[in-house]
Each structure stands twice: as structure tokens, then as C-alpha cells.
N, C-alpha and C positions, 0 to 999 in steps of 0.2 A: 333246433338246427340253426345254423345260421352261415351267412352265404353271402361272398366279397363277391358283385357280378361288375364286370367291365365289360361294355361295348369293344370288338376289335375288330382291326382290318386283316389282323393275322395273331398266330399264338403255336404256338407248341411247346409240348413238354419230354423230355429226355430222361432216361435212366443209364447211368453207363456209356454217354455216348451216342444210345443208340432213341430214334426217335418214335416215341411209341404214341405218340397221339396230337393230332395238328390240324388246325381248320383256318379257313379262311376269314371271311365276313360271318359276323357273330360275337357271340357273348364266352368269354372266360368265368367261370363260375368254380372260386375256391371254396370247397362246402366243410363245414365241422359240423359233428354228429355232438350234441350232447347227451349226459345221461337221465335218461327218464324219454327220449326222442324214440317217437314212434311210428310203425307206416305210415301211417294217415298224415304224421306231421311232414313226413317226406314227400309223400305224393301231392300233398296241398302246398309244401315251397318250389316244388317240382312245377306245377301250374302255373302258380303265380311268376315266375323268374321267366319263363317260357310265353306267357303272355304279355308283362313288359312293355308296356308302347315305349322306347328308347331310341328306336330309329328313327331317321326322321324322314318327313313324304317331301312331296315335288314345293310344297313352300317353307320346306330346312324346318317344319316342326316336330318334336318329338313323337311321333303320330300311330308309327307303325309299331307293330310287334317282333321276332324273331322270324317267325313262320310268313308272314307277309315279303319278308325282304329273302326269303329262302337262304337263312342265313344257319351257320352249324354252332353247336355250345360244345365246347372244352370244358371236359368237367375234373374237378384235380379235390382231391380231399385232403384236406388243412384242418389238422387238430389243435393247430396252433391259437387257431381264431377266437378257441372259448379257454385264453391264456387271460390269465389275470390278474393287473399289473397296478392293481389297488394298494398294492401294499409291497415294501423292499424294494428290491429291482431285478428280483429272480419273480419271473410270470408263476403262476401256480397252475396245475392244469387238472385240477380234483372236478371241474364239471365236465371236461371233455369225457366223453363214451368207453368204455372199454371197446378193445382192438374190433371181436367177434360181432358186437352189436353195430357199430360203426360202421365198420367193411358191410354187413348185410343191408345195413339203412342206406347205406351210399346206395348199392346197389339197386335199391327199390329205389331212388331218388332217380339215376341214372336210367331205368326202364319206363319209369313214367313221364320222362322227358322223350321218349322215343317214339313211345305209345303216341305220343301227341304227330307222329311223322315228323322229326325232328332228328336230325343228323348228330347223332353224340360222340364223341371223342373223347377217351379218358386218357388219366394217369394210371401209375401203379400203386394199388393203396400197400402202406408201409416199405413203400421206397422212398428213396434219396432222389428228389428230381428238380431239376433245373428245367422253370421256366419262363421261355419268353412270347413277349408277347407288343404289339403295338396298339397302346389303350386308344381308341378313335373317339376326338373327342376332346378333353378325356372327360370320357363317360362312367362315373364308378359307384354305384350302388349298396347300401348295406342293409340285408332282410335279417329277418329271423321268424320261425315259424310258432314260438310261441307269443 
């Protein structure tokens, strides 16, 4: 898996117009499933992203975590991420997950960031969505869980 995480002061994402997931203070977390990615890889990037010390405490240092600052994660899945752009200048996307395994890893990604009492907000997986977001910061992150 792997996982673009932005500090934000604000974020939401839209399908059609209509606004299907928005949070305030917190993290944006664009997640790609690749192939051979497994629970366990979901629920230990799941951890990690969610604990995070990225905020910062009363002397502006990086100090705190998500959960510390009672902040929410925007979760939006981006296949695009495990694009690969080694070669020509058309991305290849043979590592990204099929649809079925992806949508269900997200989903285990997405419960175990809840699990932890953590406010989640999602996109819509295999939509067209427009999102915005205000990086605070800017704060930008890149994981991956292998």
C-alpha cells in the first residue's frame, strides 16, 4: 500500500457536486492498494498514519499525534499512486490492485483507523472526485507499507 498523508486545516471531497466526505483538522490520506497487499499490510499503515506525531504541541514542535489533537482523517483511494512513470510518459499501472481486492483493503484500512476512535471520512471508491483541501503546513508525507 502506499499512502500521500497531508496535515489539513480543512479537506473535502465531492462526487457530482454533491459533498460526500469533509473534515476539519486532520490528516488527508490518499491510499493505493497494490497487488499482493494484504490485511495486515492495511491495518499496520492504518496504525502507523494514525499515530504520526505531525502536529505540533504548545512549543510549534512536531510532537503530537492525530488522536492527541482530536483531529479527523479524510480517506480517499488513489490508484493512481502505484503509477509508474519510469518509462515513456504514459504511467503504467500493472502494480496497482484489482478493483475487488482494493475496495475491500481500503475498507480494512479505513476500519482500522476508526477502531483506534478516530473520526473517518471517506470518498467514493471508483468515483470521479474532486478534492479540496487546505495542506496546513504544508505538511506532506509519503508511506508505504511494504
Amino acid at each position: 500500500m502506499r499512502a500521500c498523508v497531508q496535515r489539513v486545516s480543512r479537506a473535502r471531497v465531492t462526487v457530482a457536486g454533491e459533498v460526500c466526505g469533509q473534515i476539519g483538522t486532520g490528516m488527508l490520506v490518499l491510499l493505493g492498494v497494490a497487488e499482493g497487499d494484504t490485511e495486515a499490510d492495511a491495518g499496520q499503515l492504518a496504525r502507523k498514519i494514525a499515530g504520526l506525531r505531525i502536529f505540533e504541541d504548545d512549543q510549534e514542535k512536531m510532537n503530537l499525534a492525530l488522536g492527541d489533537v482530536g483531529g479527523a482523517m479524510l480517506v480517499v483511494s488513489q490508484f493512481t499512486l502505484l503509477g509508474d512513470c519510469r518509462k515513456g510518459r504514459r504511467p503504467s499501472f500493472v502494480a496497482a490492485a484489482l478493483p475487488e481486492l482494493a475496495e475491500r483493503l481500503y475498507q480494512v484500512f479505513v476500519n482500522a483507523v476508526t477502531q483506534q476512535g478516530i473520526e473517518v471520512a471517506t470518498g467514493r471508491f471508483r468515483q470521479h472526485m474532486e478534492v479540496e483541501l487546505v495542506n496546513d503546513g504544508p505538511v506532506t508525507l509519503l508511506l508505504e507499507s511494504k
